[in-house]
C-alpha positions in Angstrom: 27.1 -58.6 289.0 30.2 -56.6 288.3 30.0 -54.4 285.3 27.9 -57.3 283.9 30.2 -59.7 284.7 29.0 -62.6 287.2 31.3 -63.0 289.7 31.4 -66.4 291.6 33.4 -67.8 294.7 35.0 -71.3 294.2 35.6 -72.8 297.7 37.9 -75.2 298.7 36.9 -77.0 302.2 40.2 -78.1 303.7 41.2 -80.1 307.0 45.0 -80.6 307.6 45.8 -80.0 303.9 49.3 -78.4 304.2 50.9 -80.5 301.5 48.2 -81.0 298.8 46.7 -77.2 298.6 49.8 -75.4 297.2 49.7 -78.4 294.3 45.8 -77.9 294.0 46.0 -73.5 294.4 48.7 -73.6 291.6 46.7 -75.6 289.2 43.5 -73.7 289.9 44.6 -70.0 289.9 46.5 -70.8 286.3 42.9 -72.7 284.9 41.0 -70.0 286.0 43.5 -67.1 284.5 43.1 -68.9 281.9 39.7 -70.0 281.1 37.4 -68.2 283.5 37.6 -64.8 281.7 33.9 -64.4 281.6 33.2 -63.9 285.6 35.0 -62.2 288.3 36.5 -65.4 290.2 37.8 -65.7 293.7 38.8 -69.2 295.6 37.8 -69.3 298.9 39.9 -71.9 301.1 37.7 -72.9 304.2 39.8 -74.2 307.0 38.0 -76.3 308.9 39.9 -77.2 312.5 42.8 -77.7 310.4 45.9 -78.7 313.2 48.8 -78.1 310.5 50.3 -75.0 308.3 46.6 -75.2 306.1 45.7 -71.9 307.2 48.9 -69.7 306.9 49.2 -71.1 303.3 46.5 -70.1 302.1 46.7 -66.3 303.6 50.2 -66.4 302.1 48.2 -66.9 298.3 46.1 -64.1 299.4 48.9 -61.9 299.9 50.4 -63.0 296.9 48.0 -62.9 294.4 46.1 -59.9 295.9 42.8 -61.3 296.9 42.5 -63.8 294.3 42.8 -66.2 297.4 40.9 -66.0 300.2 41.4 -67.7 303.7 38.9 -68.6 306.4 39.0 -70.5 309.5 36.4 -72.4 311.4 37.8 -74.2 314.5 35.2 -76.8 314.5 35.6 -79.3 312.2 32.8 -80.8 309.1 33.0 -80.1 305.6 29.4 -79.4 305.5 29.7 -76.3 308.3 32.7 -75.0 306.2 30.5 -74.8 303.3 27.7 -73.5 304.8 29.7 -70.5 306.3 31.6 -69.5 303.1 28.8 -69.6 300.8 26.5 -67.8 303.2 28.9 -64.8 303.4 29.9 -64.7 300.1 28.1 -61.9 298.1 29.1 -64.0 294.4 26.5 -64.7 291.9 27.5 -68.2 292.1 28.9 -70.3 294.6 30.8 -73.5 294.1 33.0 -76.0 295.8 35.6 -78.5 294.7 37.5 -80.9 296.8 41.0 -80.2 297.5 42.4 -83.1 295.3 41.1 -81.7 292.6 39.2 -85.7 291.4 37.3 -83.7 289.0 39.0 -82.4 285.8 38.6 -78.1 286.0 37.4 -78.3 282.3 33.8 -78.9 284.0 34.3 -75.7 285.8 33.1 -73.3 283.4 30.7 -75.6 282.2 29.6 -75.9 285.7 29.1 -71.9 286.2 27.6 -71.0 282.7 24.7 -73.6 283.4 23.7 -71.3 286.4 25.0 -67.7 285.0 24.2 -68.0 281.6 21.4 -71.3 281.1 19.2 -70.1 284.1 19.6 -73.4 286.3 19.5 -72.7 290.2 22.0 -75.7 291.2 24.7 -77.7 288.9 26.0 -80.8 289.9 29.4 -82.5 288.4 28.2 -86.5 287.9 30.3 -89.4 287.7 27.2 -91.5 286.8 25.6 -90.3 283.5 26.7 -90.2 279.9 29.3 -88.1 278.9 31.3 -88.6 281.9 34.6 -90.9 282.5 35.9 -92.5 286.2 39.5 -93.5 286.6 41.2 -95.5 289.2 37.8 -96.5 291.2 37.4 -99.5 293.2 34.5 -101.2 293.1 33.8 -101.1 296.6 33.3 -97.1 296.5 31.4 -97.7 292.6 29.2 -99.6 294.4 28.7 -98.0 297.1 27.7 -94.4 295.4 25.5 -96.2 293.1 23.5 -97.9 295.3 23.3 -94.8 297.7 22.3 -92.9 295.0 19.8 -95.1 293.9 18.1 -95.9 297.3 17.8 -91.5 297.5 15.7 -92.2 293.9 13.5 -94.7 295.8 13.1 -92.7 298.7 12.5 -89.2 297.0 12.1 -89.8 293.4 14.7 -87.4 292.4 15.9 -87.1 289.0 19.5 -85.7 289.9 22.2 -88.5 289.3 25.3 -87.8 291.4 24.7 -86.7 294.8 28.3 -87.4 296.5 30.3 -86.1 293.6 32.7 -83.3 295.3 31.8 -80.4 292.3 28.9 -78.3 292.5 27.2 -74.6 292.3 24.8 -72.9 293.5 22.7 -69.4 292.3 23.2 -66.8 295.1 19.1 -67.1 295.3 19.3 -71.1 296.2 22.1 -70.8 298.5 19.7 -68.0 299.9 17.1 -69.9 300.1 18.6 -73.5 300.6 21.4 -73.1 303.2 19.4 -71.6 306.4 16.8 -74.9 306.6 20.0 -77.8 306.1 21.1 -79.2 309.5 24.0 -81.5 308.4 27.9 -80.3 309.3 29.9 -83.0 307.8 29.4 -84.9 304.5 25.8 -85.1 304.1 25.2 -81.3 303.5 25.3 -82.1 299.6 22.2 -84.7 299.3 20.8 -82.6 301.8 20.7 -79.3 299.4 20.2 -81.2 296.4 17.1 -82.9 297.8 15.4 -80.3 299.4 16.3 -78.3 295.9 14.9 -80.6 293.7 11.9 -81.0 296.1 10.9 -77.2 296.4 11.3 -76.9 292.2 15.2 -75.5 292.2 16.2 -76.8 288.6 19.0 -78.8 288.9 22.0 -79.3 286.0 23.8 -82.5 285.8 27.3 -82.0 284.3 29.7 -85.0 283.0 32.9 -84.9 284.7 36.3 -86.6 283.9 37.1 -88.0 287.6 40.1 -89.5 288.9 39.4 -91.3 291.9 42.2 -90.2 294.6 43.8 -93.6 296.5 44.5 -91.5 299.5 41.5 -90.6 300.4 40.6 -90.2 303.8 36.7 -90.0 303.6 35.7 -93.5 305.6 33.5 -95.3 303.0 31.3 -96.8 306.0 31.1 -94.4 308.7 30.0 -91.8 306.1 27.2 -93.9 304.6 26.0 -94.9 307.9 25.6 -91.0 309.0 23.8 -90.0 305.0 21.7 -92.7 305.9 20.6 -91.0 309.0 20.3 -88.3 307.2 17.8 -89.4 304.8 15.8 -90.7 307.4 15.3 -87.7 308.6 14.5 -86.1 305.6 12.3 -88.5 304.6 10.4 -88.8 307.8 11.2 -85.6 309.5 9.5 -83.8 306.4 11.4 -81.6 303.6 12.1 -78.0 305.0 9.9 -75.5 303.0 11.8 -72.6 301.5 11.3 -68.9 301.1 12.1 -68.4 297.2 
């Protein structure tokens, strides 16, 4: 900590974001002047093999708001590698990530940080699935779909954690530490992944109600994605979960 003030890295994977992360940066750099007083805060943009402007945008914030902004670039593509590398170099207290889109409402942000910071949990989790929280402009395709993959990671586990796909989470710099160097997964997966292994190996884990607004221009693919966390599960569940050095 900083003078006694946590300091946390919020990172935002991108791929060919050039139009959406001025929109997002904008919005996030005023919530965070503005109601993340209490920690030292930096947003991390993770380029992964972006093909378009992504990366010289957000090196231009960094300029401009004097390190409040910080760019990296991975030329390999996967969400999950992006987050792997920018929360493995980071030196924060806490690490977090949002998706670029910005579904989830920031006022979960510092709710999301205080429960690790201040209430002692190792991981926080924003959930679209428990009380408390409120989902806007679903389709019942993708509502089913996340229920019934979180419910078949219940059966296979016997987790307690409610929302594994939700794109809002934190982690202590001691489970990052911990977690990160056993996952495998590069893409989309990487979040059940930490989450199970957390819950598994006695991480405490923080659901958090979240306001999300489902984005229509998504370009996660609903059915090539499930098909690869179900491989993933698999080998979890028969492959063994990865012991951790606490």
């Amino acid at each position: 900590m900083s003078g006694g003030m946590p300091t946390i890295d919020i990172v935002i994977p991108c791929l060919n974001e050039e139009k959406q992360l001025p929109l997002s940066l904008d919005k996030l750099l005023d919530f965070c002047k503005q109601h993340m007083g209490g920690y030292q805060w930096r947003i991390v943009v993770a380029d992964n093999g972006s093909s378009d402007q992504t990366h010289s945008i957000a090196q231009e914030y960094g300029l401009r708001t004097g390190g409040l902004v910080q760019a990296i670039r991975l030329d390999q593509r996967g969400r999950g590698r992006a987050l792997r590398k920018a929360w493995s170099e980071s030196k924060a207290d806490v690490v977090c990530y949002m998706d670029v889109d910005l579904s989830t409402d920031l006022e979960a942000l510092p709710k999301l940080a205080d429960a690790i910071a201040k209430d002692g949990f190792d991981i926080a989790i924003g959930s679209r699935l428990m009380k408390g929280s409120k989902v806007e402009r679903r389709t019942l395709k993708r509502e089913i779909t996340s229920r019934g993959y979180n419910l078949i990671i219940k059966t296979m586990f016997f987790t307690r954690f409610s929302d594994a796909q939700c794109g809002f989470k934190g982690l202590s710099r001691a489970a990052a530490d911990a977690i990160l160097p056993v996952t495998k997964d590069t893409g989309w997966f990487l979040d059940s992944e930490i989450l199970i292994i957390g819950e598994r190996r006695g991480f405490k884990i923080k659901d958090v109600p979240v306001h999300w607004v489902d984005d229509p221009d998504t370009r996660v693919k609903v059915v090539q994605t499930a098909w690869r966390d179900m491989k993933g599960l698999m080998r979890l569940r028969f492959g063994g979960i990865p012991r951790v050095r606490r």
